[in-house]
The first five atom37 places (N, CA, C, CB, O) and aatype in JSON, in Angstrom:
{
  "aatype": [20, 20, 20, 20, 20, 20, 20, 20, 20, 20, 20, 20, 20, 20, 20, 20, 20, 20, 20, 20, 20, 20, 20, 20, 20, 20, 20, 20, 20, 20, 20, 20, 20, 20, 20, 20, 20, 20, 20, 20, 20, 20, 20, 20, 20, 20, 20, 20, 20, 20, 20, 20, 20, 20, 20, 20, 20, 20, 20, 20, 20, 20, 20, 20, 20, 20, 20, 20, 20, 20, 20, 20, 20, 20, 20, 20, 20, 20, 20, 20, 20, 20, 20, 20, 20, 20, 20, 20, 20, 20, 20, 20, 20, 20, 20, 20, 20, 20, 20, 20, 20, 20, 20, 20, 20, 20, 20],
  "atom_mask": [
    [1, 1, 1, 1, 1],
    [1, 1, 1, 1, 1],
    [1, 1, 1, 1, 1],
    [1, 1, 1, 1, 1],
    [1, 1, 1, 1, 1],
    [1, 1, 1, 1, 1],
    [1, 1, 1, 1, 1],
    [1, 1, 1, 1, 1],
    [1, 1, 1, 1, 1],
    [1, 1, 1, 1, 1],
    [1, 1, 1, 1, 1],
    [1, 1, 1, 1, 1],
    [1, 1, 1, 1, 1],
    [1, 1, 1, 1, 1],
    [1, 1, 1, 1, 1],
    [1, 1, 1, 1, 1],
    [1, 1, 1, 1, 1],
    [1, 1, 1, 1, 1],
    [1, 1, 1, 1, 1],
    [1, 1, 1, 1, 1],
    [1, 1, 1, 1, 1],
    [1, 1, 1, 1, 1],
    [1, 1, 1, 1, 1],
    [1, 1, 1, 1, 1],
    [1, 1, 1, 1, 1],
    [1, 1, 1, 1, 1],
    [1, 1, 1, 1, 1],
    [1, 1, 1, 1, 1],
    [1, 1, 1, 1, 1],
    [1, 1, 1, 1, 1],
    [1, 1, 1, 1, 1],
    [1, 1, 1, 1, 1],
    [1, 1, 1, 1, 1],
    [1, 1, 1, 1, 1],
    [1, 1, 1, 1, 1],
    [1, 1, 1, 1, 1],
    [1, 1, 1, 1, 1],
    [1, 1, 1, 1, 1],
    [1, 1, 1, 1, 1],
    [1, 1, 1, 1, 1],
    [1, 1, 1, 1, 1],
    [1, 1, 1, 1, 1],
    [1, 1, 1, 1, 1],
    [1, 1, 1, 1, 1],
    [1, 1, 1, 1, 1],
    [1, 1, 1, 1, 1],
    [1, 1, 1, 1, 1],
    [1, 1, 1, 1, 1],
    [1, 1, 1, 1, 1],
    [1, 1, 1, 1, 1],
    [1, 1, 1, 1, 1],
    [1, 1, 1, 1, 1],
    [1, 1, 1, 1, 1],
    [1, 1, 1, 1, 1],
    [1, 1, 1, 1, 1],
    [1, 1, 1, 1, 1],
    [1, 1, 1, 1, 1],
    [1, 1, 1, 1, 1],
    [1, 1, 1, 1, 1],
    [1, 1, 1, 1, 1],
    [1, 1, 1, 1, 1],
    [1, 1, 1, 1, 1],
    [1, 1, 1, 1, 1],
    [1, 1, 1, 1, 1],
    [1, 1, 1, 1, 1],
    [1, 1, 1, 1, 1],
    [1, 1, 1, 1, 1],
    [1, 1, 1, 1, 1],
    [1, 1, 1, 1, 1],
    [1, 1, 1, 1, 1],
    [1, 1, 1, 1, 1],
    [1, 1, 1, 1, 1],
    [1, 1, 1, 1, 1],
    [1, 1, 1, 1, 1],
    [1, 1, 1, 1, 1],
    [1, 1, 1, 1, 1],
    [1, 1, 1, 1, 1],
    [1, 1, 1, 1, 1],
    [1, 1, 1, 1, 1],
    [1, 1, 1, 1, 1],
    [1, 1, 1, 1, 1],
    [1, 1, 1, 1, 1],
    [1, 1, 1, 1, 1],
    [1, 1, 1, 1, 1],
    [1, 1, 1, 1, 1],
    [1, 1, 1, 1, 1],
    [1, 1, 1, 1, 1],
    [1, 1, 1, 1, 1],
    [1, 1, 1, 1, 1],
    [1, 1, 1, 1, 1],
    [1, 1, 1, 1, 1],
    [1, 1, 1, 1, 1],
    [1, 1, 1, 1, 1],
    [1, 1, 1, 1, 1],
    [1, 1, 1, 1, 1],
    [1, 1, 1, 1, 1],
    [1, 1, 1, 1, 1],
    [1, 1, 1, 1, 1],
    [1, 1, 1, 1, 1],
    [1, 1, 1, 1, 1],
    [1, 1, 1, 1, 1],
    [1, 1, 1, 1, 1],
    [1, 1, 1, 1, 1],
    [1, 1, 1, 1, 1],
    [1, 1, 1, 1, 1],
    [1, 1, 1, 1, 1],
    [1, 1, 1, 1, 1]
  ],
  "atom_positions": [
    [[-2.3, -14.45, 24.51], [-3.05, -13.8, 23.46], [-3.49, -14.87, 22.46], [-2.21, -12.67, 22.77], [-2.77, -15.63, 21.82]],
    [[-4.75, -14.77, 22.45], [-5.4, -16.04, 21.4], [-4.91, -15.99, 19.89], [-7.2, -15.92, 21.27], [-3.69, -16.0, 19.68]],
    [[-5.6, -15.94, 19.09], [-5.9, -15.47, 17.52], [-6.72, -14.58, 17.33], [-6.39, -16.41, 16.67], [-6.34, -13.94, 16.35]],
    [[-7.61, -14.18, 17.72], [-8.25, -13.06, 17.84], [-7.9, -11.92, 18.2], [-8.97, -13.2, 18.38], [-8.08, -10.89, 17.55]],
    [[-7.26, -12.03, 19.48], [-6.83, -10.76, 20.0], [-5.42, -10.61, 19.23], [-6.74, -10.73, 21.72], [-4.96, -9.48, 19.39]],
    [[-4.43, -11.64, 18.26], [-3.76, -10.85, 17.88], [-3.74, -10.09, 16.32], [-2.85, -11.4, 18.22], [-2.99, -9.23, 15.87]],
    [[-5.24, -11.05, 15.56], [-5.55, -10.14, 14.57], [-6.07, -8.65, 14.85], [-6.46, -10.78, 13.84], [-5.88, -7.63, 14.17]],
    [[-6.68, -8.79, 15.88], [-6.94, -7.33, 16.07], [-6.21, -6.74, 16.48], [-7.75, -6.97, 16.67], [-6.29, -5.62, 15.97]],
    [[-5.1, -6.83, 17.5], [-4.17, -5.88, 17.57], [-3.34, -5.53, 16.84], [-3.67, -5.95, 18.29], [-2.92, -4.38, 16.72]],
    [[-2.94, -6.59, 16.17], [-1.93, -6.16, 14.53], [-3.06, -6.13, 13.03], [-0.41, -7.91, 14.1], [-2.67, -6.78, 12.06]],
    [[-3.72, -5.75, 12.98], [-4.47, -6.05, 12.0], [-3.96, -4.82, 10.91], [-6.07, -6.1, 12.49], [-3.77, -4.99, 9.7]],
    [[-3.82, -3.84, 11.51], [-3.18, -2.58, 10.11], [-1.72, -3.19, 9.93], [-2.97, -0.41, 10.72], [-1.54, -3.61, 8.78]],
    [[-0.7, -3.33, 10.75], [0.23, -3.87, 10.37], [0.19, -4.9, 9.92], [0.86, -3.88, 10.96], [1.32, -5.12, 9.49]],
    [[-0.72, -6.08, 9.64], [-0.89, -7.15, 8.82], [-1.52, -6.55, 7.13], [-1.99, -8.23, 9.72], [-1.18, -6.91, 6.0]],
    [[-2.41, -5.67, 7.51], [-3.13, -5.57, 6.17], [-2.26, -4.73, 5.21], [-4.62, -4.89, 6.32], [-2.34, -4.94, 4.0]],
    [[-1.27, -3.6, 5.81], [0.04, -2.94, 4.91], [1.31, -3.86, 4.53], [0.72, -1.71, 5.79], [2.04, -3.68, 3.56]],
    [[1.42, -4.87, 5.5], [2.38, -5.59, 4.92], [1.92, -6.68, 3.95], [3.14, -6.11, 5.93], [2.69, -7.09, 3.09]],
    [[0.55, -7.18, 4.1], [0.08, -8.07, 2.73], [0.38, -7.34, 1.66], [-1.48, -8.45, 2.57], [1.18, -7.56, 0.76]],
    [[-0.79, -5.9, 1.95], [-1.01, -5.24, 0.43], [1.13, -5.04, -0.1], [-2.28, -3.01, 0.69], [1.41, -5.16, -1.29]],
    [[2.07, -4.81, 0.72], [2.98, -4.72, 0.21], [3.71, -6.53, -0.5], [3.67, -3.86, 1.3], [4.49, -6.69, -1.44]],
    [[3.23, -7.31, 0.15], [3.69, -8.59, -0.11], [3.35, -9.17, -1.08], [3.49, -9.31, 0.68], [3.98, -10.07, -1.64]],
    [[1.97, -8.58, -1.47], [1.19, -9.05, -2.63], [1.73, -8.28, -3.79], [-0.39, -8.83, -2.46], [1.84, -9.06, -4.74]],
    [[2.22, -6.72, -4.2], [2.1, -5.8, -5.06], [3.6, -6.23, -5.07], [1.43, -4.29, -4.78], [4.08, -6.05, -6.19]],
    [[4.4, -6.68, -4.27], [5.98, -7.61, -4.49], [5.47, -8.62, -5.65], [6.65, -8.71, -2.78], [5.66, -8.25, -6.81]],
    [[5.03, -9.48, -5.52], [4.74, -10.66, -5.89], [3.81, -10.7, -7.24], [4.15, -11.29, -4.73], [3.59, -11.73, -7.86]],
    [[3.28, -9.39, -7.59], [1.82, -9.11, -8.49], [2.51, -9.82, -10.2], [1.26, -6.76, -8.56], [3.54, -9.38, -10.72]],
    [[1.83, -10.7, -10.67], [2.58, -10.49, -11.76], [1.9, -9.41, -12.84], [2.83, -11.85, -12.36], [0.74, -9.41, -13.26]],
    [[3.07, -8.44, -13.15], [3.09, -7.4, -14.03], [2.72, -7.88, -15.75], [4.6, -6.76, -13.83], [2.25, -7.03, -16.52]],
    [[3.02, -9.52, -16.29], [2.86, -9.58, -17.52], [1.35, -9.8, -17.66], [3.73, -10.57, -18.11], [1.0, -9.95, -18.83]],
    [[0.52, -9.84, -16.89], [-1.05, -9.85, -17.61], [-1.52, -8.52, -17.55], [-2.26, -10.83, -16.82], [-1.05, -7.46, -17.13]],
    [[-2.59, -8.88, -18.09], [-3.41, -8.22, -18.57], [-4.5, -7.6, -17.91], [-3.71, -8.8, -19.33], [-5.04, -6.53, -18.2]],
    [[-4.89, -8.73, -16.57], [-6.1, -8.94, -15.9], [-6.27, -7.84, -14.68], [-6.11, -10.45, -15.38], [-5.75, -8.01, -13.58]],
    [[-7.05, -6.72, -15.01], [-7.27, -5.76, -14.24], [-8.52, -5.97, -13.35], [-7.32, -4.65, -15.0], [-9.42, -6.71, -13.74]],
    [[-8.59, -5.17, -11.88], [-9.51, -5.05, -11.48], [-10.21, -4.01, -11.51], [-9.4, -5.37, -10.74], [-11.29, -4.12, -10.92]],
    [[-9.99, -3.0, -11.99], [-10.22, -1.94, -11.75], [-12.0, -1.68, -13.11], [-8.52, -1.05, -11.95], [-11.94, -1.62, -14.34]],
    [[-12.96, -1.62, -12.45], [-14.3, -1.43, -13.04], [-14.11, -0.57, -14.38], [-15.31, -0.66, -11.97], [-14.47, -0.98, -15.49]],
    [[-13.41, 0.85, -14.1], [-13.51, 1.57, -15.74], [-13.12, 0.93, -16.48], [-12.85, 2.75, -16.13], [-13.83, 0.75, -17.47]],
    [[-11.55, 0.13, -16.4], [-10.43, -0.54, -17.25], [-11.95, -1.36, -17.61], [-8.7, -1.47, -16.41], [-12.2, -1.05, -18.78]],
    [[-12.59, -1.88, -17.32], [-13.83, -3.43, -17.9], [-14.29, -2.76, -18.62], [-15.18, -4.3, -16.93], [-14.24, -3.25, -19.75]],
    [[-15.09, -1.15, -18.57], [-15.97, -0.85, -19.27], [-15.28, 0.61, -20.63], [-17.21, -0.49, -18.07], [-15.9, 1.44, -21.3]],
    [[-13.81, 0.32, -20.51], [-13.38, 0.77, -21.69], [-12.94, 2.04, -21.21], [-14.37, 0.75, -22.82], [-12.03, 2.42, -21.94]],
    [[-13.27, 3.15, -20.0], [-12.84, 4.1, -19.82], [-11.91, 4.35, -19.15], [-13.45, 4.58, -19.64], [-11.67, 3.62, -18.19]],
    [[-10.91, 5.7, -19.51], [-9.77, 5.84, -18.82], [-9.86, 5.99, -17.46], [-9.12, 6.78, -19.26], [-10.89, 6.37, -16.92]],
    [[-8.9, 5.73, -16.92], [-8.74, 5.37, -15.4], [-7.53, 6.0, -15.26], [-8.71, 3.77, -14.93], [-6.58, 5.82, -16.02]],
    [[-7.53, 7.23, -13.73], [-6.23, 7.82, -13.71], [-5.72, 7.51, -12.69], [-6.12, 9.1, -13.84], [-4.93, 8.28, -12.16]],
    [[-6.1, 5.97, -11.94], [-5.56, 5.16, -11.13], [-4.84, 4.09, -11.71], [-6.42, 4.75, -10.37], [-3.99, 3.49, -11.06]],
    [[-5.15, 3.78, -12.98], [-4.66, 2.31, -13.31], [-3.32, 2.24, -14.32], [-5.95, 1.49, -14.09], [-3.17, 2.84, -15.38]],
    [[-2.58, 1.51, -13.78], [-0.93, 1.48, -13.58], [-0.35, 1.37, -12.69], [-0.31, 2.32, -13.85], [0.75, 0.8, -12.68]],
    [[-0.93, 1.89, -11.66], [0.18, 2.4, -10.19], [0.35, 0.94, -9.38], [-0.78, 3.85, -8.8], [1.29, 0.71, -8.62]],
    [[-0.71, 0.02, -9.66], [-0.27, -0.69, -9.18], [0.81, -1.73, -9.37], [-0.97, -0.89, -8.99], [1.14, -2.54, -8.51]],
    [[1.47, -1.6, -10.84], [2.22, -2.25, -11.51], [3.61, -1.37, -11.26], [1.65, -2.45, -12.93], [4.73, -1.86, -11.17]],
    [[3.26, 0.07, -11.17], [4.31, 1.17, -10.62], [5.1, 0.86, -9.51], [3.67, 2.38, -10.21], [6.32, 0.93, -9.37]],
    [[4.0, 0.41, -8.57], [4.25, 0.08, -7.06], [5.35, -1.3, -6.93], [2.61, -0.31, -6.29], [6.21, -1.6, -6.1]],
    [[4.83, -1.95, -8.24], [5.4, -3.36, -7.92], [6.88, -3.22, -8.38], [4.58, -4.66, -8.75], [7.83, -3.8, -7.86]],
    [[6.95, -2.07, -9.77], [8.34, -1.84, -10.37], [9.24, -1.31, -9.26], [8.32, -0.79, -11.63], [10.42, -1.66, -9.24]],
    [[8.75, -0.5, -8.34], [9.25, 0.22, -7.2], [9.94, -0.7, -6.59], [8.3, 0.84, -6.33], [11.16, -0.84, -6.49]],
    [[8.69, -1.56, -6.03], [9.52, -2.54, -4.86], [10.86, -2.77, -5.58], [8.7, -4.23, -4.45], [11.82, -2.47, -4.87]],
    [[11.13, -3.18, -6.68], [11.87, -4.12, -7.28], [13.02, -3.39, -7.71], [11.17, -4.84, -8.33], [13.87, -3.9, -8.44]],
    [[13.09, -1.84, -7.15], [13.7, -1.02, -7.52], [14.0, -0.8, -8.67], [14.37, -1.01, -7.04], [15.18, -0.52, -8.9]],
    [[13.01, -0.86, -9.79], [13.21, -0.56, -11.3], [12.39, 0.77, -11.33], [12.61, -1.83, -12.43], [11.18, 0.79, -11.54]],
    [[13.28, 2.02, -11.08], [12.5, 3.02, -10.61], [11.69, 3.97, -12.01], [13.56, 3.93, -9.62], [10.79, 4.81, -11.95]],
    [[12.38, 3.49, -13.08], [12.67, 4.23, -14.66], [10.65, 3.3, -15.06], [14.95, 3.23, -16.06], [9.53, 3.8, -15.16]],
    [[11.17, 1.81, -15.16], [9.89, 1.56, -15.53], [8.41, 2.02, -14.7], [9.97, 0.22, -15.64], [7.29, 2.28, -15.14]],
    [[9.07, 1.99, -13.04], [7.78, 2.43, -12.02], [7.84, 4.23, -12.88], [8.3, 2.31, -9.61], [6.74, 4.21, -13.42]],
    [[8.14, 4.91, -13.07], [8.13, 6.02, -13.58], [7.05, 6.2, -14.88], [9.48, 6.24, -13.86], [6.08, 6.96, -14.9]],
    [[7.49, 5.26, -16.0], [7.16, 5.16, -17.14], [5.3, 4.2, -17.16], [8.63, 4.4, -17.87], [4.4, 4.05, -17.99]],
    [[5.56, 3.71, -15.55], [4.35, 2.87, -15.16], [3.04, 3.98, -14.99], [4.7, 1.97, -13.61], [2.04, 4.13, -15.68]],
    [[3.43, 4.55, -13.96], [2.1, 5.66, -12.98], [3.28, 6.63, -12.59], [1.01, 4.8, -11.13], [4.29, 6.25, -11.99]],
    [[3.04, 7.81, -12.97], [3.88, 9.03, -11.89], [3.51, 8.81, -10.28], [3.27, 10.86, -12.3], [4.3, 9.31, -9.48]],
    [[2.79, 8.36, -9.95], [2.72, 8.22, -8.31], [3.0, 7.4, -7.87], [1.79, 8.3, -7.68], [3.16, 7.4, -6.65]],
    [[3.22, 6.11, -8.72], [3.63, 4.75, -7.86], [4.67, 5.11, -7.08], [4.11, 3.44, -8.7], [4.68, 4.46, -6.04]],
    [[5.71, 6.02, -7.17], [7.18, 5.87, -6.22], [5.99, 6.65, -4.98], [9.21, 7.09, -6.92], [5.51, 6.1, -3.99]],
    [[5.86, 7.41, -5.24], [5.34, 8.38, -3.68], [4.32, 7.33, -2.39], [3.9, 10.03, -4.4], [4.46, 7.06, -1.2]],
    [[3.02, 6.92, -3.8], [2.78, 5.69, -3.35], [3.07, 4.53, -2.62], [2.71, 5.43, -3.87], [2.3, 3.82, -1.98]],
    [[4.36, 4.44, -2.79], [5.08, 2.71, -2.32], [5.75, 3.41, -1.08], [6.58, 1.68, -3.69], [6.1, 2.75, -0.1]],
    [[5.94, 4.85, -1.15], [6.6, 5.1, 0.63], [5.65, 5.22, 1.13], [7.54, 6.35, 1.19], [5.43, 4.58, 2.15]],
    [[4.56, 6.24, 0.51], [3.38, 6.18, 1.85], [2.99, 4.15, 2.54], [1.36, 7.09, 0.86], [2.87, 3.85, 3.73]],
    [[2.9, 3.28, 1.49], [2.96, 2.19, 1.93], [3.72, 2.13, 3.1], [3.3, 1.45, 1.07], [3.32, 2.2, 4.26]],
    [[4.91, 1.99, 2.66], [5.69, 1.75, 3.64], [5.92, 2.43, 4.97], [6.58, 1.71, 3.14], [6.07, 1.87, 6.06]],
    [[5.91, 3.62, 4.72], [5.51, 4.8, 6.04], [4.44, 4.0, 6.87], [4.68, 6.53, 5.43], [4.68, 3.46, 7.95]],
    [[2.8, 3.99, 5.99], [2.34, 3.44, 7.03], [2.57, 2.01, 7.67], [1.28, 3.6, 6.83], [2.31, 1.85, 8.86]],
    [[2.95, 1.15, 7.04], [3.39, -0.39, 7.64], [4.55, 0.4, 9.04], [4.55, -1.73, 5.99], [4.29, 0.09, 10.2]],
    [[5.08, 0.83, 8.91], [6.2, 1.38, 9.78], [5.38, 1.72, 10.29], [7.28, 2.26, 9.5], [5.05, 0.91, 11.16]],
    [[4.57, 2.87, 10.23], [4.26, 3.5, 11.43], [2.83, 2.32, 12.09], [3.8, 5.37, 11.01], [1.71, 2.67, 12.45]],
    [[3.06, 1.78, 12.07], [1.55, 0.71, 12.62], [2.22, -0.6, 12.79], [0.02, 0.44, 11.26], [1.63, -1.66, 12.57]],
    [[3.83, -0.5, 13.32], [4.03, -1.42, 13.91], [4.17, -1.44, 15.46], [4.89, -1.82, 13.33], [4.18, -0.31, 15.94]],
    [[4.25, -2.25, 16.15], [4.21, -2.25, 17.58], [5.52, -2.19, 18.35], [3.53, -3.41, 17.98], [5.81, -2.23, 19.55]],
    [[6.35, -2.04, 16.95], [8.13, -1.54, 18.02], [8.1, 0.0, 17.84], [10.16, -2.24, 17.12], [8.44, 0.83, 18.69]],
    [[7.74, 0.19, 16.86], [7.05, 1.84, 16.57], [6.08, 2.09, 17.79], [5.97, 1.99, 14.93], [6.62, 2.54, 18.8]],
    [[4.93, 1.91, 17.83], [4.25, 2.69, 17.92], [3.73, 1.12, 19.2], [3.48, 3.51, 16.42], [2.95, 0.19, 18.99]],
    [[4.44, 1.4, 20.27], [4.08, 0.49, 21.4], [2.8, 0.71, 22.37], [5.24, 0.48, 22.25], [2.36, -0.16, 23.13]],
    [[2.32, 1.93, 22.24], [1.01, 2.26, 23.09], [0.14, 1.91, 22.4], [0.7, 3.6, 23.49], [-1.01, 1.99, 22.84]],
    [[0.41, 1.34, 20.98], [-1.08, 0.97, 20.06], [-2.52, 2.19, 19.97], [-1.82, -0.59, 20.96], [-3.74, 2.04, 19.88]],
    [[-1.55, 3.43, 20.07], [-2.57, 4.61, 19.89], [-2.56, 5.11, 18.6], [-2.31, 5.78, 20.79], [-2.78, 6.32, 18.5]],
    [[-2.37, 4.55, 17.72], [-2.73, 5.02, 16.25], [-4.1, 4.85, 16.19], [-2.03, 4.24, 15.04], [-4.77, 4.1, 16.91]],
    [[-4.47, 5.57, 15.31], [-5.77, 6.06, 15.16], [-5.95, 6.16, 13.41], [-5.91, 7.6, 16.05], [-5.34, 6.85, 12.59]],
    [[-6.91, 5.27, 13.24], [-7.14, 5.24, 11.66], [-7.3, 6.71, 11.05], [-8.56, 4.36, 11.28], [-7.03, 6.99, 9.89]],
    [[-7.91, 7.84, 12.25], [-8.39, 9.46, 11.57], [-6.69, 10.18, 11.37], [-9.67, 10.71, 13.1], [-6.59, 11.13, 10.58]],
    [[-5.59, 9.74, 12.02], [-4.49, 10.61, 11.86], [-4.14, 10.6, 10.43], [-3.32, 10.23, 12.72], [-4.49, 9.67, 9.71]],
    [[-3.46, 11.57, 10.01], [-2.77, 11.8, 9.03], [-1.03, 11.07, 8.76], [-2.87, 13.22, 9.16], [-0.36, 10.48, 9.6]],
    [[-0.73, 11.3, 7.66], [0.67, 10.6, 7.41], [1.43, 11.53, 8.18], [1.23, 10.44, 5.8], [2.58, 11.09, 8.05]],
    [[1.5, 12.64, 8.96], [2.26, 13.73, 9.3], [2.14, 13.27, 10.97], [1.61, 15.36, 8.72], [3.08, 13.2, 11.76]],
    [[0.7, 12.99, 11.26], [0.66, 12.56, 13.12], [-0.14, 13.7, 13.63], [2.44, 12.55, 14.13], [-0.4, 13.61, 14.83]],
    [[-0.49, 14.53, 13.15], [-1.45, 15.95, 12.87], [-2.71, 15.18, 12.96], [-1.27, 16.91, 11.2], [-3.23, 14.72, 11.95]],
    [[-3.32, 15.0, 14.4], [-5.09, 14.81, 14.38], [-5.92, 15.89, 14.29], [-5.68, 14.2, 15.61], [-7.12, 15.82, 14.55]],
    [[-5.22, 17.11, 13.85], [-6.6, 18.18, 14.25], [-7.53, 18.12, 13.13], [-6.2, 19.92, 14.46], [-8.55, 18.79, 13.3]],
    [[-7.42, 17.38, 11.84], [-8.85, 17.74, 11.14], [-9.27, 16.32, 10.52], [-8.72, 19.05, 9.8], [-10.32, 16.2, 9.9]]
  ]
}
């Protein structure tokens, strides 16, 4: 298997375990958002969670709380999907980007 064929075959399990490796690693003391409303002054009922997510990892569950109410729910679905889009999991490589977190393809 070249480099090619193994970014593509692991490529969701690479891209859930960055986004988790990175939101480990995020530093929480700035300031510096990406998020477009946060630039143009308006509230954003996304922005926190990612600092939530990071308190999570770190098991500081009080500040991820006090961060975003969804960061904890957030950081399992992370992890759910990294799990479920690995290849000791899921060895037929039949995941399907349309399934749901449940494994329910009907809609």
């Amino acid at each position: 298997m070249n480099g090619r064929q193994f970014i593509l075959k692991y490529r969701e399990s690479i891209t859930w375990g960055a986004a988790l490796i990175l939101l480990f690693f995020m530093n929480t003391e700035s300031t510096f958002s990406l998020c477009p409303f946060n630039a143009l002054g308006i509230w954003c009922p996304g922005c926190g969670i990612g600092h939530s997510i990071h308190h999570t990892l770190h098991l500081d569950l009080i500040t991820a709380w006090q961060e975003h109410k969804l960061g904890i729910p957030a950081t399992a679905v992370l992890i759910w999907q990294l799990i479920k889009s690995l290849p000791i999991i899921n060895k037929n490589n039949n995941y399907e980007p349309g399934t749901s977190i449940t494994g329910y393809t009907g809609y």
